[in-house]
KEGULO-114893 format. One record per residue (C-alpha): residue number from 1; residue in three letters; x, y, z. Coordinates in pm, 1 decimal, decimal comma, always signed. Example, Ala and Ser with C-alpha at 12.3 -4.5 7.8 and 13.67 -1.06 7.14 Angstrom:
! residues 2
+------+------+----------+----------+----------+
: resi : resn :       xx :       yy :       zz :
+------+------+----------+----------+----------+
:    1 :  ALA :  +1230,0 :   -450,0 :   +780,0 :
:    2 :  SER :  +1367,0 :   -106,0 :   +714,0 :
+------+------+----------+----------+----------+
//
This chain:
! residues 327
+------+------+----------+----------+----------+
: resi : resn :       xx :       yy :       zz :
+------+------+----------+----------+----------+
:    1 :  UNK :  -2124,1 :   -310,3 :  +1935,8 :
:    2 :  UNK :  -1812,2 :   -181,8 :  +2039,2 :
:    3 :  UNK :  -1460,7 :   -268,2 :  +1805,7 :
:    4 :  UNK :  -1096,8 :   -326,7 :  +1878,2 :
:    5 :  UNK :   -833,6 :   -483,2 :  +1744,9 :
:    6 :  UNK :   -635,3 :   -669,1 :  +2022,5 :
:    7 :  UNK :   -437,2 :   -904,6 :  +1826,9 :
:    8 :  UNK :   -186,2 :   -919,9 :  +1513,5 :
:    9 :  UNK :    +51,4 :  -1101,0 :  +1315,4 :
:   10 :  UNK :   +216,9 :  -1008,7 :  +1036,3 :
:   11 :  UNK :   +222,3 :   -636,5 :   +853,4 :
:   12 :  UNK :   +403,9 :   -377,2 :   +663,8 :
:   13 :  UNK :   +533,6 :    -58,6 :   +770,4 :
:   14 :  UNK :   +506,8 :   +250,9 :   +529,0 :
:   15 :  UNK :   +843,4 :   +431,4 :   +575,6 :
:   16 :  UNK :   +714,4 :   +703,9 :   +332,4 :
:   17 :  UNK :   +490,4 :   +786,9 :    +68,0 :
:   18 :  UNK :   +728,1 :   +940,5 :   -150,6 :
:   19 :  UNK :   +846,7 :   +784,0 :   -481,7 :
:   20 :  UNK :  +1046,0 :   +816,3 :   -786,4 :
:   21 :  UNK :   +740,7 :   +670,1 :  -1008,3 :
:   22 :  UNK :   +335,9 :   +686,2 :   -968,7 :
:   23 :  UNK :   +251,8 :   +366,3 :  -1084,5 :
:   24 :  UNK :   -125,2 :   +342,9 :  -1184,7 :
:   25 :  UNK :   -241,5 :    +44,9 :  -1036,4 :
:   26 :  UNK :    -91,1 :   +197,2 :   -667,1 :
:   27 :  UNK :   -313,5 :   +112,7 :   -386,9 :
:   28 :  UNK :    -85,9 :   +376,9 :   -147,6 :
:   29 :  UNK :    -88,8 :   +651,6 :   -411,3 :
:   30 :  UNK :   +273,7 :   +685,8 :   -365,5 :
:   31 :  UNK :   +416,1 :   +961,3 :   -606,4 :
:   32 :  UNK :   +704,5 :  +1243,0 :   -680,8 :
:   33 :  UNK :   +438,6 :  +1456,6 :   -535,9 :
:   34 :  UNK :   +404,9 :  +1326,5 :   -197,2 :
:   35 :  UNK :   +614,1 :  +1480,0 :    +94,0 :
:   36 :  UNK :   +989,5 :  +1391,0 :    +75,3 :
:   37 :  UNK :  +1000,8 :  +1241,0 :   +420,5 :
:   38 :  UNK :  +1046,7 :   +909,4 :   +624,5 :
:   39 :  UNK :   +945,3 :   +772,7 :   +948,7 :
:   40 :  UNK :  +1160,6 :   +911,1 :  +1228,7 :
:   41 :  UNK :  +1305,3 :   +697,4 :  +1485,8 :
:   42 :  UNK :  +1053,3 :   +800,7 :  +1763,1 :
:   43 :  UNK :   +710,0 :   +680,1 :  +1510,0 :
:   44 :  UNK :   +911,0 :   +375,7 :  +1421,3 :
:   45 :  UNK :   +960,9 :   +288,8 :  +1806,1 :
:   46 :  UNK :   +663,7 :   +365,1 :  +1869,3 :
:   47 :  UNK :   +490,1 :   +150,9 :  +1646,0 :
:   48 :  UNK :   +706,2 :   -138,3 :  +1708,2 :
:   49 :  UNK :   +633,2 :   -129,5 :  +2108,5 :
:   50 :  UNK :   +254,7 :   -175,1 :  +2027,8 :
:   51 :  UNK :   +282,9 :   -414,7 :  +1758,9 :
:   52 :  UNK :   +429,7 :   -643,9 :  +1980,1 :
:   53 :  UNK :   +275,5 :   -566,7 :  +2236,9 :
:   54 :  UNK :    -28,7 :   -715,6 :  +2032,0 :
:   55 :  UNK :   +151,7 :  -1012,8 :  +1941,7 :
:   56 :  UNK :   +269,5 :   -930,8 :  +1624,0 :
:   57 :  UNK :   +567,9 :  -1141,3 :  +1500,4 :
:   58 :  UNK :   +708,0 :   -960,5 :  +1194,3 :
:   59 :  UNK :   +709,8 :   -719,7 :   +944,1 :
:   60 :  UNK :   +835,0 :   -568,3 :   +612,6 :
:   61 :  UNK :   +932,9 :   -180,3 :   +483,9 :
:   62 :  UNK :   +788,1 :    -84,3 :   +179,4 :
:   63 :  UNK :   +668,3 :   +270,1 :    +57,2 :
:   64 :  UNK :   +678,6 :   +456,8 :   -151,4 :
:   65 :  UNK :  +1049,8 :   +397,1 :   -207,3 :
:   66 :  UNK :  +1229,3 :   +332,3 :    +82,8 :
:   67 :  UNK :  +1582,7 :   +342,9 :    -94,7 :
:   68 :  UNK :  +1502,1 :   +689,8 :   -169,5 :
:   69 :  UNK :  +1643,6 :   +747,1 :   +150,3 :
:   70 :  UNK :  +1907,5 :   +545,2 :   +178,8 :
:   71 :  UNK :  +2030,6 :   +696,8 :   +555,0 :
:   72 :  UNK :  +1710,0 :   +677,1 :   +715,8 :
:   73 :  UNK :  +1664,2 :   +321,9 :   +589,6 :
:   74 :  UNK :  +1963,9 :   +149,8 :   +692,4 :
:   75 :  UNK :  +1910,5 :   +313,3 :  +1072,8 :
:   76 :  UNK :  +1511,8 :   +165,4 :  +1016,7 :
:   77 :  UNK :  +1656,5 :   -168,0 :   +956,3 :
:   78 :  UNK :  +1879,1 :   -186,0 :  +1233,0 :
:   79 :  UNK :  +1597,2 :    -59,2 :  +1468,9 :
:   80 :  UNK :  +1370,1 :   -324,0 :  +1379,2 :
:   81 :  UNK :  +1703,0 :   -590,2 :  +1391,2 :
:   82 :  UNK :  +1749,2 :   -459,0 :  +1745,8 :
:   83 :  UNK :  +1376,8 :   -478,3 :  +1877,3 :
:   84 :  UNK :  +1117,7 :   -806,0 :  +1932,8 :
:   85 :  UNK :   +987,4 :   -845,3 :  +1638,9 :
:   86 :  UNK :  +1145,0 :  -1005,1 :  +1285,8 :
:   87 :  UNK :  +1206,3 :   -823,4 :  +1006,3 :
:   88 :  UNK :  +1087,9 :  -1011,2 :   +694,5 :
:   89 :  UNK :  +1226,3 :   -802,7 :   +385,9 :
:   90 :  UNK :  +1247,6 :   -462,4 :   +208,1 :
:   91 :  UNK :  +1048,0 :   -384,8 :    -74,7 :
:   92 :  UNK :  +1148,9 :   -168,9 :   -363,2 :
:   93 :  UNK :  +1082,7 :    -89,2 :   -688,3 :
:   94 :  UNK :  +1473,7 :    -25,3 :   -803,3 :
:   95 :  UNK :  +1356,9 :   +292,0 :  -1007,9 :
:   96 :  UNK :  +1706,8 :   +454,4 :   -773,3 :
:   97 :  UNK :  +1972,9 :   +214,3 :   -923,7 :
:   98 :  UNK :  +2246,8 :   +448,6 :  -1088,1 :
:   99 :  UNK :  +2579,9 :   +216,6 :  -1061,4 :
:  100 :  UNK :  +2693,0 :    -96,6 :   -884,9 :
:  101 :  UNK :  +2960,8 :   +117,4 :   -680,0 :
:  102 :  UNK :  +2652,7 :   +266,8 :   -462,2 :
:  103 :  UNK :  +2374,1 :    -80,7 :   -510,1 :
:  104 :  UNK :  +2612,3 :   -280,6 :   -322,6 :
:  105 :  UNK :  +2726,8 :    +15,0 :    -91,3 :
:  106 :  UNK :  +2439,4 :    +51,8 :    +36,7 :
:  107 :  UNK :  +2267,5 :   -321,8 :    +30,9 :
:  108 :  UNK :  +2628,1 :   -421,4 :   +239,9 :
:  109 :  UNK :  +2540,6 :   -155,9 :   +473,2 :
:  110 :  UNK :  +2161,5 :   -267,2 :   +520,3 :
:  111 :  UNK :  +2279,5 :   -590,9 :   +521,0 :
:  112 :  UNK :  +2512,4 :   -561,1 :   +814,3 :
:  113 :  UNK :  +2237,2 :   -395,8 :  +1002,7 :
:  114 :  UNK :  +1981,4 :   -685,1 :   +977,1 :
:  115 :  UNK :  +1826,4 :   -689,1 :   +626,9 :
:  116 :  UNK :  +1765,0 :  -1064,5 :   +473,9 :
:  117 :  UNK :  +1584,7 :  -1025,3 :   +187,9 :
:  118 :  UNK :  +1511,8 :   -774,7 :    -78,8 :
:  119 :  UNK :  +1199,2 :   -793,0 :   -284,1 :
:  120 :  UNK :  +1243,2 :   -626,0 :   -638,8 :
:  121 :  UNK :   +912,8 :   -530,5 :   -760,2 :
:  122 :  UNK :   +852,0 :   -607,6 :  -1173,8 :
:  123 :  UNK :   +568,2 :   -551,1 :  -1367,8 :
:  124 :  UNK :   +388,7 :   -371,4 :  -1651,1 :
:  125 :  UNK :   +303,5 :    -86,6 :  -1412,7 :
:  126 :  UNK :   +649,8 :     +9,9 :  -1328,1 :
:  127 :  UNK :   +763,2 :    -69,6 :  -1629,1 :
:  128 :  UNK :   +619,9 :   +227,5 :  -1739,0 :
:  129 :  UNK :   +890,6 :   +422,2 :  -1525,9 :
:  130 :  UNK :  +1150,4 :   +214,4 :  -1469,6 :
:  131 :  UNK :  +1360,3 :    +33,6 :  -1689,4 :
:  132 :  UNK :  +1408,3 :   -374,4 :  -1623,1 :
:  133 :  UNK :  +1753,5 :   -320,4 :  -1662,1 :
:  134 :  UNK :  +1789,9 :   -157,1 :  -1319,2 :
:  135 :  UNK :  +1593,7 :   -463,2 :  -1158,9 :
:  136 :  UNK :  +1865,2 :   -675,1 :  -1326,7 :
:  137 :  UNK :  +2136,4 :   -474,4 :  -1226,8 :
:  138 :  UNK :  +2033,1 :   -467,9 :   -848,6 :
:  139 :  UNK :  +1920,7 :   -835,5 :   -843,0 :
:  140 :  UNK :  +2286,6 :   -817,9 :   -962,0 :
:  141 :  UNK :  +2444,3 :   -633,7 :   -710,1 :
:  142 :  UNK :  +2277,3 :   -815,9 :   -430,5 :
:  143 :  UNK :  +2394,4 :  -1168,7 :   -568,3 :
:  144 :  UNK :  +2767,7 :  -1051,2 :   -541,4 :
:  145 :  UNK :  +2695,6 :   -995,8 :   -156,6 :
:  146 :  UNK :  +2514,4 :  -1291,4 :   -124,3 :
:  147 :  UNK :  +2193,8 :  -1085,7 :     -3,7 :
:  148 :  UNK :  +1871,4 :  -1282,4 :    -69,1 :
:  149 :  UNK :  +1651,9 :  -1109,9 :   -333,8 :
:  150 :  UNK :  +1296,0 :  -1233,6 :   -458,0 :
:  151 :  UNK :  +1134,3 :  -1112,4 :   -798,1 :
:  152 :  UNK :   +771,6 :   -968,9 :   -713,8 :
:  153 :  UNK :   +606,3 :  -1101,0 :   -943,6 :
:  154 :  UNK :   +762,6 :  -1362,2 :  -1147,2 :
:  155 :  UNK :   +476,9 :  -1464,1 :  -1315,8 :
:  156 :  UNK :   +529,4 :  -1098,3 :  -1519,9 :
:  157 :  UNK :   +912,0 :  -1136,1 :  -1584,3 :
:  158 :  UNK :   +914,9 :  -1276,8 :  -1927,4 :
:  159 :  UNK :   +643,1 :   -986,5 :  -2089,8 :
:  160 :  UNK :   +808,5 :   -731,7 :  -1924,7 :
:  161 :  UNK :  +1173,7 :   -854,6 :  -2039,7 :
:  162 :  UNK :  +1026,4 :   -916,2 :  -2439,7 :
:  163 :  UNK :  +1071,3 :   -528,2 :  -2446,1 :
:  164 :  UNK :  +1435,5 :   -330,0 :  -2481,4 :
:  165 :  UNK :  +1513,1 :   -382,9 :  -2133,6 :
:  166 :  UNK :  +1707,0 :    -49,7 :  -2096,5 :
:  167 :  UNK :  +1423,4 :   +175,9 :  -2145,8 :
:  168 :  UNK :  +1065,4 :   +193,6 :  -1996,1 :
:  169 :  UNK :   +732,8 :   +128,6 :  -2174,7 :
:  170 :  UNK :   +374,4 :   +229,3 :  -2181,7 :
:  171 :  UNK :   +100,0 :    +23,1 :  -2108,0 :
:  172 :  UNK :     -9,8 :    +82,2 :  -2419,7 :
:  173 :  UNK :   +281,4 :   -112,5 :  -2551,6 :
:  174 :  UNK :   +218,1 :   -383,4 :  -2357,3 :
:  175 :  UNK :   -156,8 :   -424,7 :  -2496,9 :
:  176 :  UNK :    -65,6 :   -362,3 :  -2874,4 :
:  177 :  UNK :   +203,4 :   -690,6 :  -2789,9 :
:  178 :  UNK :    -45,1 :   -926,7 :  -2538,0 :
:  179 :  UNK :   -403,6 :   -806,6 :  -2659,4 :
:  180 :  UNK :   -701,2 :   -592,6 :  -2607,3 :
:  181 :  UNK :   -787,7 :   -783,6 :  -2319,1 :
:  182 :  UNK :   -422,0 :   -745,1 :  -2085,8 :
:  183 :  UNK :   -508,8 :   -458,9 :  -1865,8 :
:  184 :  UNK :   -823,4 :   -665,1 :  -1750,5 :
:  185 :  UNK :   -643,5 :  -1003,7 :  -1713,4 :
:  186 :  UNK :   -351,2 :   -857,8 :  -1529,3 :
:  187 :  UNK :   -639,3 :   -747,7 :  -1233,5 :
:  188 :  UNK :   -700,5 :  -1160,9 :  -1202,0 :
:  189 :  UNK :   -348,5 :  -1258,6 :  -1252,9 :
:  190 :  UNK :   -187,3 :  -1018,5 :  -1019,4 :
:  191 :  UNK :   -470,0 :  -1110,3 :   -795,5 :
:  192 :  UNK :   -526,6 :   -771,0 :   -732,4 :
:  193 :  UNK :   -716,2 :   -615,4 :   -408,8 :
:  194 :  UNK :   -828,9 :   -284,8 :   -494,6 :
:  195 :  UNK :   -771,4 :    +31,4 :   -323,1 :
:  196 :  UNK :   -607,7 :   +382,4 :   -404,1 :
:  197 :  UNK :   -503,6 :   +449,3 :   -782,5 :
:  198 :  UNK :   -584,1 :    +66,3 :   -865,8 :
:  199 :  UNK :   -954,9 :   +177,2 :   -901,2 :
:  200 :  UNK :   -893,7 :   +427,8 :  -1217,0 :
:  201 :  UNK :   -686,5 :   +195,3 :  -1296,0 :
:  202 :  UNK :   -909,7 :    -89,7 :  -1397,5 :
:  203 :  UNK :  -1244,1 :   +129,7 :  -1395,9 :
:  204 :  UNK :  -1260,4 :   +111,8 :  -1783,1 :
:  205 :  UNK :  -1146,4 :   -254,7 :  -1800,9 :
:  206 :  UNK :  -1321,3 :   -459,0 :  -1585,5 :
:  207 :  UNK :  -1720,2 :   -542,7 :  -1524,7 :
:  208 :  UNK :  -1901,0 :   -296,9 :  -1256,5 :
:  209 :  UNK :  -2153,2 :   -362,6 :  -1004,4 :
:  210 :  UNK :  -2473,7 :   -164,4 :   -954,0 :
:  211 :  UNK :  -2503,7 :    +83,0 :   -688,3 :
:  212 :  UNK :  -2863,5 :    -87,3 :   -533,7 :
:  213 :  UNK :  -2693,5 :   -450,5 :   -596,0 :
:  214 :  UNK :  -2382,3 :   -339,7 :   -317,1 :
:  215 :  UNK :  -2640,4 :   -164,9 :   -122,0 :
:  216 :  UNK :  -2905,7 :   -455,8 :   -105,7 :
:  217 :  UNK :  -2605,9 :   -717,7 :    -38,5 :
:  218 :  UNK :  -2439,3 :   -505,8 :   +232,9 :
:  219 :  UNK :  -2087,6 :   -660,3 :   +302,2 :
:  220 :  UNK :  -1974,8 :   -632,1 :   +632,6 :
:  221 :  UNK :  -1660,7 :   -488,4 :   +676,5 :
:  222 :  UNK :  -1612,0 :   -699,3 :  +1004,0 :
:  223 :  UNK :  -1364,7 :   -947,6 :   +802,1 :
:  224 :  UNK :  -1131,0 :   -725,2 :   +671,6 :
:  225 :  UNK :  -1100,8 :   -569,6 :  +1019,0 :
:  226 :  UNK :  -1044,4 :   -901,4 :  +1214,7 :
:  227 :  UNK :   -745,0 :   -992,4 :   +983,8 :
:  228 :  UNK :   -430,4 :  -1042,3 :  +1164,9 :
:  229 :  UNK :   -223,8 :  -1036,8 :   +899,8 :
:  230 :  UNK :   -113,1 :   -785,0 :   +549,8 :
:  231 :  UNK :   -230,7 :   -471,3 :   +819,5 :
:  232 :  UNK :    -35,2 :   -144,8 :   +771,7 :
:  233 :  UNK :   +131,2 :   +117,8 :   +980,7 :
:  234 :  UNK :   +270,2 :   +432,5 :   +790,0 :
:  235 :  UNK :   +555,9 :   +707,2 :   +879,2 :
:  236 :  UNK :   +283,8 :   +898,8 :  +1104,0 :
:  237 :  UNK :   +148,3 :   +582,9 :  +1323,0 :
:  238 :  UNK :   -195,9 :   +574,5 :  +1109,3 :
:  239 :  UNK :   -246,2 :   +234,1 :  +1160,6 :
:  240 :  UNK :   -489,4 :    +63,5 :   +822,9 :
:  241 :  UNK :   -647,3 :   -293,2 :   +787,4 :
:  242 :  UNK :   -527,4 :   -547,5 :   +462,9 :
:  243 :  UNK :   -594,1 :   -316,8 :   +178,8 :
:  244 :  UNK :   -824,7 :    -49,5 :   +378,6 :
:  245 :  UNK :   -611,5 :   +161,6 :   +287,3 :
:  246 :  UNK :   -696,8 :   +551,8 :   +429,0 :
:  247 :  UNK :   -895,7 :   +393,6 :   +649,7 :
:  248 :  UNK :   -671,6 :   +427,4 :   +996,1 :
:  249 :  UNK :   -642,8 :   +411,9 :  +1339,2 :
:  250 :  UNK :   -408,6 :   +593,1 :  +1568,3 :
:  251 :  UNK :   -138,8 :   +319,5 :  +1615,2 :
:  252 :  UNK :   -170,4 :   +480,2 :  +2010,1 :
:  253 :  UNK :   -535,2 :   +355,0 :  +1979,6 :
:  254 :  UNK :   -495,2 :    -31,1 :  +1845,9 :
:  255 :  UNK :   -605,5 :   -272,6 :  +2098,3 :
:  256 :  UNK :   -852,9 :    -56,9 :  +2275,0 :
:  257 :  UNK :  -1235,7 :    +28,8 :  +2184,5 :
:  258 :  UNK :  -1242,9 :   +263,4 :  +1925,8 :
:  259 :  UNK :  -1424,0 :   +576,2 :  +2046,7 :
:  260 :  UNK :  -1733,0 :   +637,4 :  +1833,1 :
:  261 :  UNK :  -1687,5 :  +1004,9 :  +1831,2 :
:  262 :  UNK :  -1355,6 :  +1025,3 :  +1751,0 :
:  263 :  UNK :  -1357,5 :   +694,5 :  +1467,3 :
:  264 :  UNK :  -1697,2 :   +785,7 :  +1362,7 :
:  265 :  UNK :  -1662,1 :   +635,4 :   +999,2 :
:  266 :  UNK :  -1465,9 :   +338,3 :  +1094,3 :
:  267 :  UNK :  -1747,1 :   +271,4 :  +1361,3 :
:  268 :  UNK :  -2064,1 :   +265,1 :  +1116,5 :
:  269 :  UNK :  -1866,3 :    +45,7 :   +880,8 :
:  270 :  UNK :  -1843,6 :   -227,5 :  +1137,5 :
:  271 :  UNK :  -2172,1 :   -173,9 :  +1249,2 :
:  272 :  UNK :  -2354,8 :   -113,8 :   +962,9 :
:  273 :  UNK :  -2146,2 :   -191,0 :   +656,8 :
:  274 :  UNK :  -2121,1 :    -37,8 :   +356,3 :
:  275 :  UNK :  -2495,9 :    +74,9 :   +329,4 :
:  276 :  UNK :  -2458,7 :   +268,1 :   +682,2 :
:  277 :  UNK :  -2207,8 :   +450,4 :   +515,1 :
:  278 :  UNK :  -2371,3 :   +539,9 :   +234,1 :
:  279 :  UNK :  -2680,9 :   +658,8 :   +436,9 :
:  280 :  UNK :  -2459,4 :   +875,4 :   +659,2 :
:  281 :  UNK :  -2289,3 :  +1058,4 :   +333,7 :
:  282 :  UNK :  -2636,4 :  +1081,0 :   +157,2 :
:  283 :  UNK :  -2813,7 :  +1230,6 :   +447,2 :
:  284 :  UNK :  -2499,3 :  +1414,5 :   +607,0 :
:  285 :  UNK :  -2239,9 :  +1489,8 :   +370,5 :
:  286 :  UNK :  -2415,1 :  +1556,5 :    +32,3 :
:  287 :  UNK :  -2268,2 :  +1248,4 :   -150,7 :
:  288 :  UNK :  -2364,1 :  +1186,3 :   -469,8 :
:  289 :  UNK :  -2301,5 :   +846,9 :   -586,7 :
:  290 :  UNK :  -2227,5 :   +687,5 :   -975,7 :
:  291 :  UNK :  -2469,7 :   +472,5 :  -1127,9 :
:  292 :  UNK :  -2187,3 :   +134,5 :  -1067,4 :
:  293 :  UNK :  -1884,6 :    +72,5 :   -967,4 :
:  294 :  UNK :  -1595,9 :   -208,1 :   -938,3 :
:  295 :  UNK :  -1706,2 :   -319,1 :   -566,7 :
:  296 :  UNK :  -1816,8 :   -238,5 :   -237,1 :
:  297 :  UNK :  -1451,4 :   -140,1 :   -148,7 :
:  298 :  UNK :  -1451,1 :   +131,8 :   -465,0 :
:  299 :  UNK :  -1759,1 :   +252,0 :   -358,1 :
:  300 :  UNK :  -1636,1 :   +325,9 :     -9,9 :
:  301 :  UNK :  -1279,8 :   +470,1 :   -111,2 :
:  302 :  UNK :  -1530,9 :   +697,3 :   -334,6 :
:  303 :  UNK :  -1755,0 :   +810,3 :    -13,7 :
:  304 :  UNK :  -1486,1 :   +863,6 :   +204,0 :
:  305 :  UNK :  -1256,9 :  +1090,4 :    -91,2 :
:  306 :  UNK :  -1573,6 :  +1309,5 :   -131,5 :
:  307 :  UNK :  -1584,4 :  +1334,0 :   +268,2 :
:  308 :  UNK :  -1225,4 :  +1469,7 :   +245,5 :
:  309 :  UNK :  -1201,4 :  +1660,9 :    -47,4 :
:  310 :  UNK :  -1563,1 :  +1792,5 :    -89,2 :
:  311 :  UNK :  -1701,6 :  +1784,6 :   +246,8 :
:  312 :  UNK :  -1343,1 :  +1873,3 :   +399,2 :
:  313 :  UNK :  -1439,4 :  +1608,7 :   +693,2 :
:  314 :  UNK :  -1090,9 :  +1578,3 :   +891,1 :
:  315 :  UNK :  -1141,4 :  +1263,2 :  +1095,9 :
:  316 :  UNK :   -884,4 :  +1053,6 :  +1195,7 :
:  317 :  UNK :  -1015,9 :   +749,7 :  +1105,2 :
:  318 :  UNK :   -994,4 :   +899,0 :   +736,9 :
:  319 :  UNK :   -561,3 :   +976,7 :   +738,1 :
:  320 :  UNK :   -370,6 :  +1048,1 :   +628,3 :
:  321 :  UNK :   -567,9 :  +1327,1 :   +490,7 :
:  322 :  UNK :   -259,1 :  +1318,7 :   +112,8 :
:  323 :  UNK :   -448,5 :   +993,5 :     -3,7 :
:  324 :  UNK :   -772,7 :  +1140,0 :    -60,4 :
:  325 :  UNK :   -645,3 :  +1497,0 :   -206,1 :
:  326 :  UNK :   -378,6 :  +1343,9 :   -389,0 :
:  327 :  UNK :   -408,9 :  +1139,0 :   -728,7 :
+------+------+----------+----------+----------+
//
């Protein structure tokens, strides 16, 4: 059965993997160790040509940290202002705040070039590396502008802001405060989907599956890969389904049949699910699989890092090739 996707939405683009933190539940496994670089003009063109040519309607920057290049994202935001297609908000996690003189600098300038709404990321996880103050002191900054700023998440706002709220905290804090049990309730309540550094994560928190139990049910994949909304593209035009991510197509390639030679893996997962992909590693690749694990979606991130980094497979249906070699 041949598989394209000819139609989407909504999505995000990645301007760059690189970040001030490495936040552990992280489904990008963005980090001060990945390259220090953001999408050019040319990818970002590009990519926006073909997602409209597909339909899609809008989309959002997020990272890594986008303000970490503060240059590079106010020309982004004025390229998506200036093209087809609507651009919904910037994410960021504020971990770059260092006075109000450069926040509203720079917010006036994206501002002026199209931006509508900032999202300020708060949580536990970031917590960890960023102080709330600097949430507050953007959310701050933005106000005085009268740019339009959303909390991501709310629901976490009052247990992160119990702590001093000018200095960062480990998890481990946050546990000894809410319970034993906080790690494995924030997976329901942030309403996680897992992928990336979100598996080790909650691997020692939350119930696992046996291996023969996601073999023997054999989820399809086809749902995940018919969504038209929540896709990503990233700064080199590897285009990923909602939360798939380092699973990708060549944003050149979206809309047309995916060559089975060239997307082998993405191929045998619509086809076959999860167990064809096992089968293929087993037989092929020398994969040796764990007794359990979270889901059929940790179990596949799992095959396709030991295709990467143990099998050194270099498809590109498994890019970029940083998410597997990378924690």
């Amino acid at each position: 059965m041949e598989f394209s996707v000819n139609k989407l939405i909504s999505g995000g683009i990645i301007t760059t993997y690189h970040c001030g933190a490495k936040c552990a539940h992280c489904r990008h496994k963005a980090s001060p160790c990945r390259e220090k670089r953001f999408i050019s003009e040319e990818t970002l063109d590009k990519i926006l040509k073909k997602l409209h040519e597909l339909g899609c309607n809008s989309v959002h920057l997020e990272g890594g940290e986008p303000f970490l290049f503060p240059d590079e994202l106010v020309r982004a935001v004025k390229q998506i202002s200036d093209s087809e297609i609507f651009l919904e908000q910037v994410l960021t996690n504020c971990g770059w705040y260092k006075n109000q003189k450069d926040a509203i600098a720079i917010l006036k300038k994206l501002q002026k070039n199209g931006l509508r709404r900032l999202i300020l990321k708060v949580g536990p996880f970031q917590n960890e590396s960023i102080p709330l103050k600097k949430v507050q002191n953007i959310a701050q900054a933005a106000e005085k502008i009268g740019l339009n700023t959303l909390i991501w998440d709310m629901e976490f706002y009052s247990e992160v802001a119990a702590f001093d709220q000018t200095k960062t905290h480990s998890l481990k804090k946050y546990v000894k405060k809410y319970g034993d049990d906080y790690v494995s309730q924030l997976a329901q309540r942030f309403n996680i989907t897992f992928a990336g550094r979100s598996f080790s994560a909650y691997e020692k928190h939350l119930p696992k599956i046996k291996t023969k139990e996601i073999l023997r049910s054999n989820n399809g994949c086809r749902d995940e890969m018919s969504a038209l909304h929540h896709f990503h593209v990233d700064l080199d035009g590897n285009f990923s389904f909602p939360f798939t991510q380092g699973l990708s197509i060549d944003i050149e390639d979206v809309g047309n049949y995916l060559d089975k030679n060239k997307y082998p893996f993405i191929n045998v997962l619509y086809e076959h699910g999860i167990n064809g992909l096992f089968k293929l590693a087993k037989s092929k690749y020398n994969f040796q699989n764990k007794e359990e694990y979270l889901s059929k979606c940790h179990l596949c991130y799992e095959i396709r890092r030991h295709l990467v980094k143990n099998a050194n497979v270099d498809s590109p249906d498994l890019h970029p090739i940083e998410y597997y070699k990378q924690d």
